[in-house]
N, C-alpha and C positions, 0 to 999 in steps of 0.2 A: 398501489405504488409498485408493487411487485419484488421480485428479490433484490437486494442490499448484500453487496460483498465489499468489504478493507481488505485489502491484500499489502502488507507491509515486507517490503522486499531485504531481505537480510541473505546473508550470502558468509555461511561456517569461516570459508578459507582467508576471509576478508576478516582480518584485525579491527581495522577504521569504519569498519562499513556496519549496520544491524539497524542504525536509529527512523529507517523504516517499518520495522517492525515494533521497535522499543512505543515507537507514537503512535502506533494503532493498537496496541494489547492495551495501550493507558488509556486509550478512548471507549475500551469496552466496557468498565464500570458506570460508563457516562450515557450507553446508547443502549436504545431494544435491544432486547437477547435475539428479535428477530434478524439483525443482523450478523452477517458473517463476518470471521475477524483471522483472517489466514495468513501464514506466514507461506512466502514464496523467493527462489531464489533471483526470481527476474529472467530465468530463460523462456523465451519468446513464447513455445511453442505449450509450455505449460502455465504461462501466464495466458494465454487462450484458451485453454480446455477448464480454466478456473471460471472464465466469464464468461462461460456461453450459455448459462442458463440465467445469468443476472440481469436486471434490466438497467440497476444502475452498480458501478465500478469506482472505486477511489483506491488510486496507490499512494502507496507513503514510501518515497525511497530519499538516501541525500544524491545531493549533486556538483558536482564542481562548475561553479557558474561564473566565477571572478566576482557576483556580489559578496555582501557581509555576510559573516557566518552567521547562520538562525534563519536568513531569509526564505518567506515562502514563495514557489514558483505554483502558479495555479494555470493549467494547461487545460481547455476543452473539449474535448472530441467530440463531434457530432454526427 
């Protein structure tokens, strides 16, 4: 299957913001230790030097979307 990285986007200067990372450290009791479970701030160019050796990628960040709060957005790149 190859490398597995969580990258949970949490951002210091942001009060409102972290629950990308709060919901991937809570996934890590649940998953392989082979997977990676890394906290990132969401800037572009180091969210790529995170995933260039993975085969597969999953971020965890909130969004402001005008749905109800809690809802999941599941977006797939291919």
């Amino acid at each position: 299957m190859g490398k597995i990285i969580l990258i949970g986007i949490a951002k210091d200067f942001r009060q409102d913001d972290g629950v990308g990372l709060v919901f991937a450290t809570q996934l890590q009791s649940k998953l392989p230790t082979t997977i990676d479970i890394v906290q990132a701030s969401g800037e572009g160019a180091g969210l790529i030097s995170m995933c260039q050796n993975a085969n597969i990628v999953y971020l965890f960040d909130a969004v402001q979307s005008g749905d109800k709060s809690g809802k999941i957005h599941r977006l797939d790149a291919q």
